[in-house]
N, C-alpha and C positions, 0 to 999 in steps of 0.2 A: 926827958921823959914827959915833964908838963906840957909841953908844944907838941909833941907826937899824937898825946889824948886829945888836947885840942883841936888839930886837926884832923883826927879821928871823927869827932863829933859834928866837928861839919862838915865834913866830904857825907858822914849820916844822914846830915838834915838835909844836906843837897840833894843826895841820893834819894828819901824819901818825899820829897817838895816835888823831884822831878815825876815817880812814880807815880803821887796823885794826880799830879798834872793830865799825864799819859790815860788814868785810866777816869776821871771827871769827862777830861775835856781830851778827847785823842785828836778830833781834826785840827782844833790849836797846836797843840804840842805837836802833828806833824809839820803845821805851817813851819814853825819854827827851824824845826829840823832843816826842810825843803831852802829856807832863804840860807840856811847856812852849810847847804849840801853835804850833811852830815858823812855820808856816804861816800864820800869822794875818797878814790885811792882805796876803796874798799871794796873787796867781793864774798859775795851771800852767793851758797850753793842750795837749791829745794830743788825739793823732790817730788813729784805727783804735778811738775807745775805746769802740765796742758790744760789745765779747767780750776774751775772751784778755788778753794781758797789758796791753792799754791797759786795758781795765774794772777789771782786778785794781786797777793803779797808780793810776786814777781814786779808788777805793775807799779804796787807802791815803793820800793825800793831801788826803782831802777829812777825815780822822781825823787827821791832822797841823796840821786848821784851814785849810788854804788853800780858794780861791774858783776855781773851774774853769771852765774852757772845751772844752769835749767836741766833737768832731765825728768821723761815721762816716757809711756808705750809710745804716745801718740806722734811718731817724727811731723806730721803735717802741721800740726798745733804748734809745736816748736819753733818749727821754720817761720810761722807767720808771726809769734808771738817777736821773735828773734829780728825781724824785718823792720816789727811795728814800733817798738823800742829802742831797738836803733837809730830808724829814722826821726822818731821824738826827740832823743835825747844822746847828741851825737858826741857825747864826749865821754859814753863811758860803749863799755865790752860784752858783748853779751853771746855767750858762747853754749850750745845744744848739746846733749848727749842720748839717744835712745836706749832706756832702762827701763824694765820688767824687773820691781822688786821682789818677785818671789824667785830670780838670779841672783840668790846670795853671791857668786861668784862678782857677779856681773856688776853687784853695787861698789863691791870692794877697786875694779876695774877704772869703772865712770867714776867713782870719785878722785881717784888717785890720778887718772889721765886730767882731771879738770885742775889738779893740786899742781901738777906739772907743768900744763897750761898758764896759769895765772902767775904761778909761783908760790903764790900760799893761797889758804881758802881764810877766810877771818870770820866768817860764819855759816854753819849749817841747821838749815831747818828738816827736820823729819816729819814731812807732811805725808805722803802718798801712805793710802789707807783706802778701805772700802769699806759699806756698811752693810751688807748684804746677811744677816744674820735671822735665826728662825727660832721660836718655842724649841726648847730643850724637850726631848723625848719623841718627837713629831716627826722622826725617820728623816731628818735633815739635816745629818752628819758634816756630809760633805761641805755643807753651804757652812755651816759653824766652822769646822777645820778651817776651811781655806780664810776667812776671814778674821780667826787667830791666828793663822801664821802669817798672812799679809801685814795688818796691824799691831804684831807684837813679834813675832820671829825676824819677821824681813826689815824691820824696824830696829833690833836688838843688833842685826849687821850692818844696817846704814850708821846707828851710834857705834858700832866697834869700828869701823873706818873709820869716823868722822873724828872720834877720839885718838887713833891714829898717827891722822895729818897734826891735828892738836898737838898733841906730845911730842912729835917730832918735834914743831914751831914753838914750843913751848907759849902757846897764844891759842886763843879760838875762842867761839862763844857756838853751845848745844843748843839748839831749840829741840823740843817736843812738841808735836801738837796732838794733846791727848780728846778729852773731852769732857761736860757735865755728866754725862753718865757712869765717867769712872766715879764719880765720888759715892755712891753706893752699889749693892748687889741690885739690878732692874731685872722687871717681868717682862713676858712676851718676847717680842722681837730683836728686845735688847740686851738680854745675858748675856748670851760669846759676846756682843760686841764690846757693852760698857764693862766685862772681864780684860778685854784684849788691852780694852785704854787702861782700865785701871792699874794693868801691869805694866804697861811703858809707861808711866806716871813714876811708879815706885823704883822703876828700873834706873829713870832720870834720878831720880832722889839719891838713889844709890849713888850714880856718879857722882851726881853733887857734895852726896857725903866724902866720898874720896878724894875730892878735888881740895876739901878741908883739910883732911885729915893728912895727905903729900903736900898741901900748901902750893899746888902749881897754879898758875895764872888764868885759869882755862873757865868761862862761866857757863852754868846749864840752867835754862829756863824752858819752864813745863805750863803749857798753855793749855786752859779748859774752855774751848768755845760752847757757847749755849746752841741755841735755834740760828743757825743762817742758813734762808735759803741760796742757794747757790745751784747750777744746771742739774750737778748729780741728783738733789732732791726736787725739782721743781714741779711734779707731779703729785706729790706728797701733800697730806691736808693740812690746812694752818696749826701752826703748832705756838705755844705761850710762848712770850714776849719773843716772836720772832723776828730779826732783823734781814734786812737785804743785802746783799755780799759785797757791796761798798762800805757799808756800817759798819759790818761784821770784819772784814780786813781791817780796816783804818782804825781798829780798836786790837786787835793783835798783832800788827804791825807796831803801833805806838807802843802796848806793855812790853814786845820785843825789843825797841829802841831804847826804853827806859832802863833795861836788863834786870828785868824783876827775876826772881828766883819762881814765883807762881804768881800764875792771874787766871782770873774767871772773866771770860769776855765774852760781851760787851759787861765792864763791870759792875752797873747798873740794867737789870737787878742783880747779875748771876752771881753777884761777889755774896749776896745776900739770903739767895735759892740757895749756894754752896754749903753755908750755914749751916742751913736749916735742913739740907736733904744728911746732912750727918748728924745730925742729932735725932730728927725725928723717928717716929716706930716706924719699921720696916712695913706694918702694916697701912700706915697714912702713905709712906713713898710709894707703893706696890700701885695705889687708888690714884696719885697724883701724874706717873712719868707717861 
């Protein structure tokens, strides 16, 4: 019983040593990763991954060694992404699937045809998401719906597959990629959206509590990126402490590798905005996002 808590405590400190490591310094801790091709014998399935932060993390984990599973609308993206990483990095797999997540059907499809494919998936990211949202009461229904249900309906079927293949393999690890807005109610342009995250945040949670509570081997990590610009937004006006989509990858990829349970990235400052945007009066947030 003594040697059990023992080693209890320090797979702890390891586990916590690694996590700062990951989120202080993320390009070190992927260097690391990278010499010891972490990834090897391992396949990561995203979603959304023709652009933005799925392409980024596709990128950085196909350099980590792992064998990927890609699916987006965009089949041309694919095909070139799928060309460009292979030819990089010719020792792992890297396999396309054309998916429109508002195909519930269709996610359930692509995923299981990629789980057949590889044999097992060992991690899925639930990226694809749009931000397309408007002032509540401004006759802009439509654009609100469809941006909850992309972000949090079509999202709720990507994790019921994705848990799935899981439970079958009795193995897998969940990503989320929620955002800084779910951590409060926001004005203007951001209700439905930072509503949509903040419920696939609680949704992940949920899993996560289950996953305690059955004791199965399965982990779920809920990612809150701050400001990166990336293509989808690059029109968009500078916004605080915003980073560039190398930065902003290579810092959720890392709390990904680490297997945090939550991260705010980049975590500097967002671990710290995170804080503060829940405690503070709704009236100071309202003035600040």
């Amino acid at each position: 019983m003594q040697n059990k808590l023992i080693n209890l405590v320090v797979k702890s400190a390891n586990q916590s040593k690694k996590q700062i490591l990951s989120a202080v310094q993320p390009s070190r801790y992927l260097q690391d990763l990278n010499k010891k091709q972490a990834g090897q014998n391992k396949t990561v399935l995203i979603t959304g991954a023709s652009s933005g932060l799925g392409e980024g993390m596709a990128r950085l984990f196909a350099k980590l060694g792992y064998n990927l599973a890609i699916c987006a609308r965009r089949v041309d993206r694919l095909e070139c992404l799928q060309s460009e990483l292979t030819a990089a990095y010719p020792n792992i797999r890297v396999e396309y699937q054309t998916l429109d997540v508002s195909d519930y059907d269709a996610i359930f499809d692509v995923f299981n045809a990629f789980a057949e494919k590889f044999g097992s998936i060992d991690r899925v990211v639930v990226n694809a998401g749009i931000g397309d949202s408007r002032r509540i009461g401004k006759g802009r229904f439509d654009t609100n719906r469809r941006t909850v249900e992309i972000n949090f309906i079509s999202a709720l079927a990507q994790c019921e597959a994705a848990m799935s293949i899981f439970r079958a393999q009795n193995s897998g690890h969940l990503v989320v990629i929620s955002s800084m807005s779910a951590m409060r109610g926001m004005p203007k342009h951001l209700t439905a959206y930072g509503a949509s995250k903040a419920g696939l945040a609680h949704l992940a949670e949920g899993i996560r509590s289950d996953m305690l509570l059955t004791k199965l081997p399965i982990k779920v990590s809920t990612i809150y990126p701050g400001y990166i610009r990336t293509e989808i937004n690059e029109n968009a006006k500078p916004l605080p402490f915003e980073v560039d989509a190398d930065t902003g990858t290579k810092a959720i990829v890392a709390a990904i590798e680490a297997g945090v349970e939550e991260a705010c990235v980049p975590s500097l400052p967002w671990s710290f905005v995170g804080q503060a945007l829940k405690h503070l009066p709704l009236k100071v947030v309202s003035t600040v996002s």
